[in-house]
PAVEX-52763 format. One record per atom (N, C-alpha, C): atom name; x, y, z. Coordinates in Angstrom, 3 decimals. Example, Ala and Ser with C-alpha at 12.3 -4.5 7.8 and 13.67 -1.06 7.14 Angstrom:
<rs>
R at        x        y        z
R  N   13.190   -5.690    7.800
R CA   12.300   -4.500    7.800
R  C   13.200   -3.300    7.800
R  N   12.850   -2.250    7.080
R CA   13.670   -1.060    7.140
R  C   12.900    0.030    7.870
</rs>
This chain:
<rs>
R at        x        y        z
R  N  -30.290  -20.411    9.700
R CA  -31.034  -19.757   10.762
R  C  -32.088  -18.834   10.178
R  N  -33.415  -18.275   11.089
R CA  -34.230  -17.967   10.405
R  C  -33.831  -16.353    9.979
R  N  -33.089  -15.969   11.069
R CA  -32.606  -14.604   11.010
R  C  -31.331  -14.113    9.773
R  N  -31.214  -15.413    9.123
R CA  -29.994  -15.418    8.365
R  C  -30.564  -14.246    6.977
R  N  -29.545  -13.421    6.232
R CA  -29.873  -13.038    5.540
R  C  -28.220  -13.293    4.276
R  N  -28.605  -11.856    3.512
R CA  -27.688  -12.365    2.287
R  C  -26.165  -12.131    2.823
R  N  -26.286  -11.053    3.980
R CA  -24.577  -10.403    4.223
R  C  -24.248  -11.669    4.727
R  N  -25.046  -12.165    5.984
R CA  -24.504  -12.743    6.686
R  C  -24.192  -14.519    6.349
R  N  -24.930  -14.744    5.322
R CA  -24.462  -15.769    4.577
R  C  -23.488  -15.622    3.876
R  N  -22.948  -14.399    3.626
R CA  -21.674  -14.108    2.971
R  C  -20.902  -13.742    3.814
R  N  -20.841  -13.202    4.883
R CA  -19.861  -13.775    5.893
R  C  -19.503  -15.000    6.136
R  N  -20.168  -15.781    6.531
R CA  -20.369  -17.006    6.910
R  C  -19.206  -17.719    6.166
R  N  -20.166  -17.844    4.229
R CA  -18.713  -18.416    3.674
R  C  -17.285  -17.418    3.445
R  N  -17.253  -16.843    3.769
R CA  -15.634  -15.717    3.043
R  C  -15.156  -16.530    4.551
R  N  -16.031  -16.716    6.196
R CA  -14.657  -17.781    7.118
R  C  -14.555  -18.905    6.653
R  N  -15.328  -19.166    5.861
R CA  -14.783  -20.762    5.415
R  C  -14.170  -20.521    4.230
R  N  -12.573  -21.436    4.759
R CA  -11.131  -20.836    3.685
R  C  -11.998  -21.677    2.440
R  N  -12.172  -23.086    2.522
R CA  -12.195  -23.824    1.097
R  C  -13.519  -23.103    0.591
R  N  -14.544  -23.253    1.270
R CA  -15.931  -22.473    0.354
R  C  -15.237  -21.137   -0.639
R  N  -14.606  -20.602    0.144
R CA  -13.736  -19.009   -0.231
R  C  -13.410  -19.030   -1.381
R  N  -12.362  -19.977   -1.403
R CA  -10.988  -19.848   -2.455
R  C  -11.801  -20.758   -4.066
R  N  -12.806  -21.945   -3.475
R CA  -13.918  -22.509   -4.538
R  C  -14.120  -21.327   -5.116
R  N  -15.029  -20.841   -4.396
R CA  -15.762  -18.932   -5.142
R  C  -14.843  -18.499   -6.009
R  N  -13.698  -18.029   -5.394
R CA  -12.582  -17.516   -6.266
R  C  -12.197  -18.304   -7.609
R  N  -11.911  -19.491   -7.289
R CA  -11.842  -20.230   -8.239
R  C  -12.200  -20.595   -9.768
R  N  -14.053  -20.514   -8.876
R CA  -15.099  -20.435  -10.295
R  C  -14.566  -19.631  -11.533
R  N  -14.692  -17.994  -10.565
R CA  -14.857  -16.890  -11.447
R  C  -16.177  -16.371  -11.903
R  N  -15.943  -16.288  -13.062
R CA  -17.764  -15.851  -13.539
R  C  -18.292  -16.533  -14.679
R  N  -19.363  -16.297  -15.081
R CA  -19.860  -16.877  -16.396
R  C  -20.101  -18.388  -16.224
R  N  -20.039  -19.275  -15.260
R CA  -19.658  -20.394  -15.141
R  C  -20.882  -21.248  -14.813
R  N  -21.489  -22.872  -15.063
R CA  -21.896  -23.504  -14.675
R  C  -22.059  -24.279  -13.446
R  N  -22.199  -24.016  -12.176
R CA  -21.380  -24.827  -10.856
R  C  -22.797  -25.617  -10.383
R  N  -22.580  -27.164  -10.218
R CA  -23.946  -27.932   -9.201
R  C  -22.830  -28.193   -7.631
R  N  -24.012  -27.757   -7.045
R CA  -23.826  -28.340   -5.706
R  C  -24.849  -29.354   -5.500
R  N  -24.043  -31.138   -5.301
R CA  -24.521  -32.348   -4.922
R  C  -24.858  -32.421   -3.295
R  N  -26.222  -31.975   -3.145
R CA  -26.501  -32.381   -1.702
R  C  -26.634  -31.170   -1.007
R  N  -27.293  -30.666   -0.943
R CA  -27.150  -29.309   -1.018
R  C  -27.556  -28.527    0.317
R  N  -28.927  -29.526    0.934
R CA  -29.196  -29.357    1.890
R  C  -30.165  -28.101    1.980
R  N  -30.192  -27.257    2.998
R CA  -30.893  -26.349    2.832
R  C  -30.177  -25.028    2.466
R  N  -29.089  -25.059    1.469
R CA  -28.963  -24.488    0.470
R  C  -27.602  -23.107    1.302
R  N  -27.833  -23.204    1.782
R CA  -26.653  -21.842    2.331
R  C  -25.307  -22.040    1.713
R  N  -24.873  -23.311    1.579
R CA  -23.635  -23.305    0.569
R  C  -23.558  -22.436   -1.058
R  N  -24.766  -23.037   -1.909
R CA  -25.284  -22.672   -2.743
R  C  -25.730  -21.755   -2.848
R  N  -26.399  -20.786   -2.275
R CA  -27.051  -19.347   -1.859
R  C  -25.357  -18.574   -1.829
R  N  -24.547  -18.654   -1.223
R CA  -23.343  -18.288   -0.895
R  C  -22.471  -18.283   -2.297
R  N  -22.603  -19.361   -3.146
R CA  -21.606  -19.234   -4.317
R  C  -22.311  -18.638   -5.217
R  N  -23.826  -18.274   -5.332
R CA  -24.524  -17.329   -6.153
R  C  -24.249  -16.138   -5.849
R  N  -23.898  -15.436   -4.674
R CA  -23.672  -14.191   -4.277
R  C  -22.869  -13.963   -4.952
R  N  -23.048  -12.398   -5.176
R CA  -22.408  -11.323   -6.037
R  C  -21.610  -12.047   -7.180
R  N  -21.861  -12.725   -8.416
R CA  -21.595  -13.402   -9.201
R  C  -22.809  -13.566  -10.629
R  N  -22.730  -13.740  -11.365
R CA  -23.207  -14.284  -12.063
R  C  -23.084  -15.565  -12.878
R  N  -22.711  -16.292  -12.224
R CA  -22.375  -17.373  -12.399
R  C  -24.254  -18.223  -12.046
R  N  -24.299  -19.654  -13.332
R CA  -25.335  -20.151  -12.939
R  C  -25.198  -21.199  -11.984
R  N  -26.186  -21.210  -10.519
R CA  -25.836  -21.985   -9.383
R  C  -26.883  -22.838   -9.354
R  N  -26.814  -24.305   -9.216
R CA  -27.900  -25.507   -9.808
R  C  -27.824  -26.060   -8.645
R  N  -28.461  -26.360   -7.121
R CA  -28.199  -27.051   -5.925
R  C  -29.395  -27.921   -6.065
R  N  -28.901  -29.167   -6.051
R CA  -29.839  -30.295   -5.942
R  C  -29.482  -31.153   -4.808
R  N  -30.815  -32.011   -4.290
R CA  -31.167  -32.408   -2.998
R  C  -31.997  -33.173   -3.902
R  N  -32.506  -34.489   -2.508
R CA  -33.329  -35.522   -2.646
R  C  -34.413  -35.229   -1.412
R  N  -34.546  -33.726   -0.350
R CA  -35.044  -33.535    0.322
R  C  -35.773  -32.288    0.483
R  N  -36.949  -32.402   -0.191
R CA  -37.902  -31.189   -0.403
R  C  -38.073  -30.052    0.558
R  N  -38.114  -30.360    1.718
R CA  -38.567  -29.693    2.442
R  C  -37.441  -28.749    2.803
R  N  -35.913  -29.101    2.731
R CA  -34.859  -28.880    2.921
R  C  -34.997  -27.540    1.629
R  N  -35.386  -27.748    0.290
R CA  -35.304  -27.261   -0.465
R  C  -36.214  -25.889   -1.061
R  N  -37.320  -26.348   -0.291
R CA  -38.306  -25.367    0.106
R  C  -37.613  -24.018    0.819
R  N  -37.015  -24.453    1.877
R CA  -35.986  -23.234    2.800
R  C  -35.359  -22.625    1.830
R  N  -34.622  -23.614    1.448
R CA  -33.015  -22.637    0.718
R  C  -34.088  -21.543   -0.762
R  N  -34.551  -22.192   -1.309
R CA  -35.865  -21.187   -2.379
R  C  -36.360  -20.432   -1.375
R  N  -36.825  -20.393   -0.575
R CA  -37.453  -19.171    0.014
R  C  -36.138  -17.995    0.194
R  N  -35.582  -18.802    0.882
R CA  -34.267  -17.739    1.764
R  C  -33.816  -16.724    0.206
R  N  -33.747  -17.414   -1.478
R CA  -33.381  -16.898   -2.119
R  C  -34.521  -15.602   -2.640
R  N  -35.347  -16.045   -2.757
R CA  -36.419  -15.317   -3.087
R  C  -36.279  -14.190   -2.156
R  N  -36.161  -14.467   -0.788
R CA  -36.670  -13.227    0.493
R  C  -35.097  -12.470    0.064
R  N  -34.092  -13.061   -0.593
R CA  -32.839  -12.323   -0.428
R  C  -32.427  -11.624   -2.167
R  N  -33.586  -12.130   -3.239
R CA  -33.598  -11.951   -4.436
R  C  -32.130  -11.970   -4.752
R  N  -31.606  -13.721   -4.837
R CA  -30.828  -14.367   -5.111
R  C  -30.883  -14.859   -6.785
R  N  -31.141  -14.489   -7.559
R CA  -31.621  -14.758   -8.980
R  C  -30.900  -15.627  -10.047
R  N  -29.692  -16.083   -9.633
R CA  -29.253  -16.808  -10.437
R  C  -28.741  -18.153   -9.658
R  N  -29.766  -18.693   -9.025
R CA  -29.232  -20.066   -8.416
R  C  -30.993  -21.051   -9.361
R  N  -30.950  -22.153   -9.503
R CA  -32.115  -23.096   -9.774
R  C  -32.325  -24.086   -8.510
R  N  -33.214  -24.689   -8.065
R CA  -33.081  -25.422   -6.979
R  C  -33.795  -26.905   -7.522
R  N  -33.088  -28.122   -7.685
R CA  -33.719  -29.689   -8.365
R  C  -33.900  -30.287   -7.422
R  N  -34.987  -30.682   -7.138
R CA  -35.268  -32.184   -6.186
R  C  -35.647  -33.509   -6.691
R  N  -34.298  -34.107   -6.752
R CA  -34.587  -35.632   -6.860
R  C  -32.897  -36.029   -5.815
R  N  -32.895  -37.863   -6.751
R CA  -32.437  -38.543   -5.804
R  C  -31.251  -38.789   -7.014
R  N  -29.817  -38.782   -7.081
R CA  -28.743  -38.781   -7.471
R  C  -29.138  -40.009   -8.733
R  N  -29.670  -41.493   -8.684
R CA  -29.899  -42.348   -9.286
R  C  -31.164  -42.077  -10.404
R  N  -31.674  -41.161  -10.055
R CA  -32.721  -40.507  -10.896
R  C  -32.039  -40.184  -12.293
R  N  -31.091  -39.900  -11.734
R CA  -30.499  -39.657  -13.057
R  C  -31.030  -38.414  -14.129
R  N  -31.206  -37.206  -13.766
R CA  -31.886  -36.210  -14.421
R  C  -30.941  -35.097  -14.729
R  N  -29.717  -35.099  -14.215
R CA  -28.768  -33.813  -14.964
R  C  -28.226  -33.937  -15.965
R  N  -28.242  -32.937  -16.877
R CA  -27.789  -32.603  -18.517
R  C  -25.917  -33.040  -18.512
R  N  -25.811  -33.904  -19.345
R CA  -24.630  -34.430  -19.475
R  C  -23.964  -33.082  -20.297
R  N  -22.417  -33.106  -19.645
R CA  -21.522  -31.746  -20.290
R  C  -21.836  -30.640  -20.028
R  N  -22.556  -29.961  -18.933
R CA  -23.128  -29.193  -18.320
R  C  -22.297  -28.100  -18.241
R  N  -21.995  -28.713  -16.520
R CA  -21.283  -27.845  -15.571
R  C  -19.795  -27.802  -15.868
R  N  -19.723  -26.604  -15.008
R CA  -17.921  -25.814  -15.316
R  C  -17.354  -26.795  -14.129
R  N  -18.018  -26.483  -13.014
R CA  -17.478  -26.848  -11.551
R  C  -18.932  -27.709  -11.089
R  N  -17.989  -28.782  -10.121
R CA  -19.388  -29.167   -8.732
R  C  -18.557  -29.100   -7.302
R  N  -19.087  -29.420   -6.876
R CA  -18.933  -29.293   -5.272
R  C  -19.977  -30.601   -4.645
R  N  -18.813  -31.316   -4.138
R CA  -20.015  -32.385   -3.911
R  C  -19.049  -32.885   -2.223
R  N  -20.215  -32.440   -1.333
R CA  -19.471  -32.706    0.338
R  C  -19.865  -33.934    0.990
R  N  -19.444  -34.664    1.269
R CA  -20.633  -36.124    1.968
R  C  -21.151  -36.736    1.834
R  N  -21.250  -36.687    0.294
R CA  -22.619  -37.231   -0.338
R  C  -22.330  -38.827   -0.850
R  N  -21.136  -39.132   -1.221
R CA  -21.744  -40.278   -1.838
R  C  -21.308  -41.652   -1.338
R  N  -20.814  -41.767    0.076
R CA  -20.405  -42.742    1.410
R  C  -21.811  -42.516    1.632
R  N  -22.974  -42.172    1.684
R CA  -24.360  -42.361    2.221
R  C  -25.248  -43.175    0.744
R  N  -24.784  -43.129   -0.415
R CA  -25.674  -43.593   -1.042
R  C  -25.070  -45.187   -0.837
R  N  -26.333  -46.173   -1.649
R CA  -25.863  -47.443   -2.435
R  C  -25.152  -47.948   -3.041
R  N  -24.504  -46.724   -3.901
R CA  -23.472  -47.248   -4.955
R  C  -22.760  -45.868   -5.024
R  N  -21.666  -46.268   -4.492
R CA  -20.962  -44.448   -4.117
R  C  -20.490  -44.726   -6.037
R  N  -19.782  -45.554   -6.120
R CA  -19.205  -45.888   -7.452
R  C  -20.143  -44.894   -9.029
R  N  -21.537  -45.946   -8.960
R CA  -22.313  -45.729   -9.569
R  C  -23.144  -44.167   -9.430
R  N  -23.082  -43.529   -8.514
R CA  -23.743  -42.435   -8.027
R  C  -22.215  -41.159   -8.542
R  N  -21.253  -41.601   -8.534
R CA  -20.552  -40.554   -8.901
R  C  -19.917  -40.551  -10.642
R  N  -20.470  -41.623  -11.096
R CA  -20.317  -41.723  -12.910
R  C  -21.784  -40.440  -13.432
R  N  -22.775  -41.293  -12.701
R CA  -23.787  -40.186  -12.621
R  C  -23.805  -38.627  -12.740
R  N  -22.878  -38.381  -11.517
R CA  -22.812  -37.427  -11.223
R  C  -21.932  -36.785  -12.020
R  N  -20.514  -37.111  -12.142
R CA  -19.463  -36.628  -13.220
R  C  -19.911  -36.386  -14.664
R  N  -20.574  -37.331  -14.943
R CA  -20.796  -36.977  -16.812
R  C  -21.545  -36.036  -16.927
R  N  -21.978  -34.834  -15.829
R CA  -22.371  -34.114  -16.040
R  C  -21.404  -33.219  -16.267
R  N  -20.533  -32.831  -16.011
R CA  -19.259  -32.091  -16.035
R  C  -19.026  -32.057  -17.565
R  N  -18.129  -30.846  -17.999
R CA  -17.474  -30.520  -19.387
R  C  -16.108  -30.818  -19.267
R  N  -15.903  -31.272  -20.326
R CA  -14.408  -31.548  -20.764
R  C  -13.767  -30.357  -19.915
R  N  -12.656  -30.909  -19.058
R CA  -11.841  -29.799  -18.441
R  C  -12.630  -29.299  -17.293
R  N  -13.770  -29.585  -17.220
R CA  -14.371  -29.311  -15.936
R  C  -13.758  -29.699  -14.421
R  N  -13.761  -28.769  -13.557
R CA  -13.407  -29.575  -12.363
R  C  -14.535  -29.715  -11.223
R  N  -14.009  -30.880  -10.474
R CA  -14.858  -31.724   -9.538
R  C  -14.310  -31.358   -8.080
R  N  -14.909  -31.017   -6.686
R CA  -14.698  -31.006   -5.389
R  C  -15.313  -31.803   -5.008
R  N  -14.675  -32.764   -4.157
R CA  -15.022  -34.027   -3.512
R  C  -14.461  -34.539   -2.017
R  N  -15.764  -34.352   -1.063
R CA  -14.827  -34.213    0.206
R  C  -15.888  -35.754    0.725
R  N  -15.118  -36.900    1.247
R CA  -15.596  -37.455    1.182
R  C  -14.862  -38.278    2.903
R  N  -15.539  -39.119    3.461
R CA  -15.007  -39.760    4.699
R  C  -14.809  -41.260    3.889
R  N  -13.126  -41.493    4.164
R CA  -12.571  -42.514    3.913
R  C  -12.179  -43.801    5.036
R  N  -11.861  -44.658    4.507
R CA  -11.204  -45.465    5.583
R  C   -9.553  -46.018    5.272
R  N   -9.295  -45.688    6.523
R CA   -7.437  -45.997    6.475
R  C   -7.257  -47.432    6.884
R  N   -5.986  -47.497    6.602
R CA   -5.956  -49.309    6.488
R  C   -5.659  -49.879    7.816
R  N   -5.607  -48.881    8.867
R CA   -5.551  -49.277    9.882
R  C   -6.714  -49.517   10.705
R  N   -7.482  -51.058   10.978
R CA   -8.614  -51.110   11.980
R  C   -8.572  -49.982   13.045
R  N   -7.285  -50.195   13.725
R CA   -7.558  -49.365   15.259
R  C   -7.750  -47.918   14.955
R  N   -7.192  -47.249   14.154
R CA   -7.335  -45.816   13.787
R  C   -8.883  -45.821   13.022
R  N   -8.964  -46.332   11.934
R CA  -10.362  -46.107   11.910
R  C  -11.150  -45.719   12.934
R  N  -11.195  -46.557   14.241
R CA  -12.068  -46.482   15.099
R  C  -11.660  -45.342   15.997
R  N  -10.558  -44.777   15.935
R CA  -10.071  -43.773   16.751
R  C  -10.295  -42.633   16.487
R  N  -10.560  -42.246   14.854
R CA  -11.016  -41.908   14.028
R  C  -12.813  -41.536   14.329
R  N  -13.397  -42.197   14.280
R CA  -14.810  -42.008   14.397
R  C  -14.946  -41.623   15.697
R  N  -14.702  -42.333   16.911
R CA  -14.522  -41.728   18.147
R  C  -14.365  -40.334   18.403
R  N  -13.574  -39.623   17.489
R CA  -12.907  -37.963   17.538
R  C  -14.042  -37.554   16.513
R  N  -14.978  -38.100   15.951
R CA  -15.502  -37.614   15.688
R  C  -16.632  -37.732   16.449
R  N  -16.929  -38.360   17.318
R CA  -18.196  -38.532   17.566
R  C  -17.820  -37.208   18.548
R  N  -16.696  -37.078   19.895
R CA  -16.328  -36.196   20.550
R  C  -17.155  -35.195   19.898
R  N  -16.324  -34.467   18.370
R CA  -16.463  -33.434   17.825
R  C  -18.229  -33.004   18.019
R  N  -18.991  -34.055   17.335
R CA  -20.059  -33.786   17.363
R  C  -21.001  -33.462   18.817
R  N  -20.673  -33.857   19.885
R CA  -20.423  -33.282   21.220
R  C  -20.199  -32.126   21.294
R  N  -19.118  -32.018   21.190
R CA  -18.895  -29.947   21.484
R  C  -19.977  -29.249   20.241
R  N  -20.658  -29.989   19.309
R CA  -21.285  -29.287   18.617
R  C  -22.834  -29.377   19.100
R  N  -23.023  -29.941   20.086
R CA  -24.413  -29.787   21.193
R  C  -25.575  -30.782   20.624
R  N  -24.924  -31.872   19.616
R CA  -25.734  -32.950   19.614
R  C  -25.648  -33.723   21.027
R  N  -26.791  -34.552   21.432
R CA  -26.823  -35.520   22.030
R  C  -26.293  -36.651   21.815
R  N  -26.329  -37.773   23.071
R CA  -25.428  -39.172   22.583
R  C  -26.399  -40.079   21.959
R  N  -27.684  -39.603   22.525
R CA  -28.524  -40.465   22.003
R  C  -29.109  -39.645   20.401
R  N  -29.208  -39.012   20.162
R CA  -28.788  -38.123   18.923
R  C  -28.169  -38.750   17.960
R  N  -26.501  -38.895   18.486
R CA  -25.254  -39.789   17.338
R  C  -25.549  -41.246   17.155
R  N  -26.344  -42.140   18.581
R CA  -26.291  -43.192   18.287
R  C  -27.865  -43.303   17.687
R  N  -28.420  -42.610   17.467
R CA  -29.426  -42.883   16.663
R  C  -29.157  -42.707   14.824
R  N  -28.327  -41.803   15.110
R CA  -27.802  -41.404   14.047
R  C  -26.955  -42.598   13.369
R  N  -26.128  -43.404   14.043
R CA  -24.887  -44.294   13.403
R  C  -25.914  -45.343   13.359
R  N  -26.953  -45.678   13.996
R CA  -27.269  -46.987   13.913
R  C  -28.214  -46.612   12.780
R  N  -28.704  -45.752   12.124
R CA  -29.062  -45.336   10.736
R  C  -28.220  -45.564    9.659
R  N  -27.312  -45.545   10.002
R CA  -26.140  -45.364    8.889
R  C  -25.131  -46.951    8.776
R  N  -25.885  -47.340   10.117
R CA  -25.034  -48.951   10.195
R  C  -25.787  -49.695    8.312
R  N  -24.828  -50.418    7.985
R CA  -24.706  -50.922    6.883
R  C  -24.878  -49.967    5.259
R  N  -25.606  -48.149    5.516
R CA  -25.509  -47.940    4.507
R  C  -24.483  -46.684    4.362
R  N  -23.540  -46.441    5.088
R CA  -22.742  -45.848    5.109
R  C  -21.445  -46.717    4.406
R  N  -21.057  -46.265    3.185
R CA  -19.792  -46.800    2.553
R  C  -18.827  -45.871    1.975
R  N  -18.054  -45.999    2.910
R CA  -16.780  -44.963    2.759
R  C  -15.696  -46.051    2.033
R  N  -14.686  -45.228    1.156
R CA  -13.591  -45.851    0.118
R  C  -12.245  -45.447    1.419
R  N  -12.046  -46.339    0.641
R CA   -9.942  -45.815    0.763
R  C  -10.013  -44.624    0.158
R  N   -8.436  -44.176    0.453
R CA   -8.374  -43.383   -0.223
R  C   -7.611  -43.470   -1.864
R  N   -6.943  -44.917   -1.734
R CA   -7.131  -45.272   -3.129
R  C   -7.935  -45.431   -3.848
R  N   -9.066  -46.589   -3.681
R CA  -10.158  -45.999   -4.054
R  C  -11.016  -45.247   -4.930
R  N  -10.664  -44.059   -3.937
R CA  -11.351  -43.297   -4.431
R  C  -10.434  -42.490   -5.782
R  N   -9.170  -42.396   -5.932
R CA   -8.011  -42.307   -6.993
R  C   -8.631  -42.920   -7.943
R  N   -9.102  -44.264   -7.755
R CA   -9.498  -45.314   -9.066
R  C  -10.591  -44.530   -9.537
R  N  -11.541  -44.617   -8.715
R CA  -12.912  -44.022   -9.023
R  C  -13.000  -42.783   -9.685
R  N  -12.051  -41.777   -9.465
R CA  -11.653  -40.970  -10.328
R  C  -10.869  -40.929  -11.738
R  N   -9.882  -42.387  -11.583
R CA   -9.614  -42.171  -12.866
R  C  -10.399  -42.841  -13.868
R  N  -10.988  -43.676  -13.599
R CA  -11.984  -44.964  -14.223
R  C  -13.478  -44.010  -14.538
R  N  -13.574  -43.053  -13.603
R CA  -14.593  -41.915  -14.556
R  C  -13.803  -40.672  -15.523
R  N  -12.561  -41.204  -15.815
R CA  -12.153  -40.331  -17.109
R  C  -11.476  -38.209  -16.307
R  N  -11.000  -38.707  -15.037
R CA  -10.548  -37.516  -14.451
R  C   -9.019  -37.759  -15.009
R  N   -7.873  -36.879  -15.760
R CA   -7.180  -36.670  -16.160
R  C   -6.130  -35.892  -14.780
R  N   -6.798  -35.556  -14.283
R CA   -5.770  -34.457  -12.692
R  C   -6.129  -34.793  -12.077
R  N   -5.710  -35.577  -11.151
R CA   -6.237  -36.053   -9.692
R  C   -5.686  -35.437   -8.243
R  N   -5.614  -34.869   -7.013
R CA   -4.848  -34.883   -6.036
R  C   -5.508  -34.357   -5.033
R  N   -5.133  -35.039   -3.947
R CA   -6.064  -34.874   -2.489
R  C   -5.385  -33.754   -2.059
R  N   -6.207  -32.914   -1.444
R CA   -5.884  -31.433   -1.048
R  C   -5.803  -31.215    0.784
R  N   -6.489  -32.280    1.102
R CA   -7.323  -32.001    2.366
R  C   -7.163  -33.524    3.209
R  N   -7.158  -34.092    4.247
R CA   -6.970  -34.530    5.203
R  C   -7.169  -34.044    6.419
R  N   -8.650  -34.530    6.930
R CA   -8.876  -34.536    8.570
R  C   -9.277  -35.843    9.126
R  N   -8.668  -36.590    9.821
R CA   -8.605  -37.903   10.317
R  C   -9.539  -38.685    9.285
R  N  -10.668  -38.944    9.296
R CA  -11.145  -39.869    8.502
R  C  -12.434  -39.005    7.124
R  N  -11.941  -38.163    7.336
R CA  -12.071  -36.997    6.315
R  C  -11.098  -36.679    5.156
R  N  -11.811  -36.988    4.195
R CA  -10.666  -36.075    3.083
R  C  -10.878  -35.807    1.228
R  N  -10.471  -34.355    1.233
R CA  -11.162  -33.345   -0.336
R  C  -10.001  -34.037   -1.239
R  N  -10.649  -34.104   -2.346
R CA  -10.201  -34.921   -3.539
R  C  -10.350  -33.525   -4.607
R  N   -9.739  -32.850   -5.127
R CA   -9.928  -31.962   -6.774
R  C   -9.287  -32.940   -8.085
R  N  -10.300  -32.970   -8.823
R CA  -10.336  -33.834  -10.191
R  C  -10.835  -32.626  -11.280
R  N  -10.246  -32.922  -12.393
R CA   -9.500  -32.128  -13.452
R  C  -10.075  -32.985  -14.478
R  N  -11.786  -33.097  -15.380
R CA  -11.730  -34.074  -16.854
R  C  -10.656  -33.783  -17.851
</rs>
C-alpha cells in the first residue's frame, strides 16, 4: 500500500507466524534470497532491524521498482533488488545461508529445472523454504481443493471474472508436483533434511537442509 511504511511492514510480518519464526530463524550475519519477490514487502520485512544481506529477485520490473523505492523512502540498506527470469540463470553458486521461495515454481516451465537453478545457489548446510501448491492423488479432492480456493479468493474481493481470467492464464502452464515429488526433487538436488511442515488443502511448505 502506498501509505505503507517501515513499522507497519513490520507489523504486518511479526502476524504472519511462518514469515516470523523464518526471521528468527535466520539470525544475523546471514545470506537470505527471496525467489519471487514481488513487490518486495516480504523482503523489505526480513531486512528490518537485522543485518543480515537480503537479495529479492523478480522477473517483474515494475514490481521491483516499488519494493526499491519503498526501501530507499524507508532507508532499508541492506536488501539488493535483481531483475531477471529464474532460467537466466544469474545467481552466485554457494551463496546464500537461507531462501524463501513461495509459489514460484508450479508457474514456471520446468519447476524441476528452475529449482536445481535455484538451489545451487545455497551453501553447504544451507536451508531452503518452499511453499508450493501440490496435487493429491485424489481427482475429486483436487478439484474440491481449487474450488475452496477459488471461494477463498472471493472473500478476498477478487472478481469471478478476475479468477477466470486468471486460471485460463495459467491453464496448461501451471504445474504443480505431488507431494512426493516434490521429496524427490529435493533429494535428487542433494537436500540431506527433508520434511513438510505445512499443509493447506492443495497448499503445502517443504524445509530442506543441504
Amino acid at each position: 500500500k502506498d501509505d505503507d511504511n517501515k513499522q507497519s511492514i513490520l507489523e504486518k510480518g511479526n502476524k504472519n507466524i511462518l514469515a516470523y519464526q523464518f526471521k528468527k530463524f535466520i539470525g544475523y550475519k546471514k545470506n537470505v534470497l527471496e525467489v519471487g519477490c514481488g513487490t518486495g514487502q516480504l523482503s523489505n520485512y526480513f531486512a528490518i532491524g537485522t543485518n543480515n544481506e537480503i537479495i529479492a529477485f523478480d522477473p517483474t520490473i515494475e514490481s521491483l521498482k516499488l519494493a526499491q523505492n519503498f526501501a530507499n523512502q524507508n532507508s532499508i540498506n541492506n536488501i539488493k533488488f535483481v531483475n531477471a527470469d529464474i532460467f537466466d540463470d544469474v545467481l552466485s553458486e554457494n551463496y546464500f545461508d537461507f531462501i524463501w521461495c513461495n509459489g514460484v515454481l508450479h508457474h514456471t516451465k520446468n519447476p524441476y529445472k528452475a529449482f536445481q537453478i535455484t538451489s545451487k545457489s545455497l551453501k553447504n548446510n544451507g536451508c531452503i523454504i518452499l511453499l508450493e501448491k501440490i496435487l493429491v492423488n485424489d481427482s475429486y479432492l483436487n478439484r474440491s481443493y481449487i474450488d475452496i480456493y477459488y471461494d477463498y479468493k472471493i472473500k478476498q474481493g477478487y472478481s469471478n471474472i478476475e479468477i477466470q481470467k486468471k486460471r485460463e492464464a495459467l491453464e496448461n502452464v501451471l504445474i504443480p508436483y505431488r507431494q512426493s515429488e516434490n521429496y524427490q526433487m529435493l533429494k535428487k538436488s542433494g537436500f540431506k533434511k527433508i520434511d513438510s511442515f505445512f499443509q493447506w488443502f492443495n497448499w503445502m511448505g517443504f524445509i530442506a537442509i543441504k
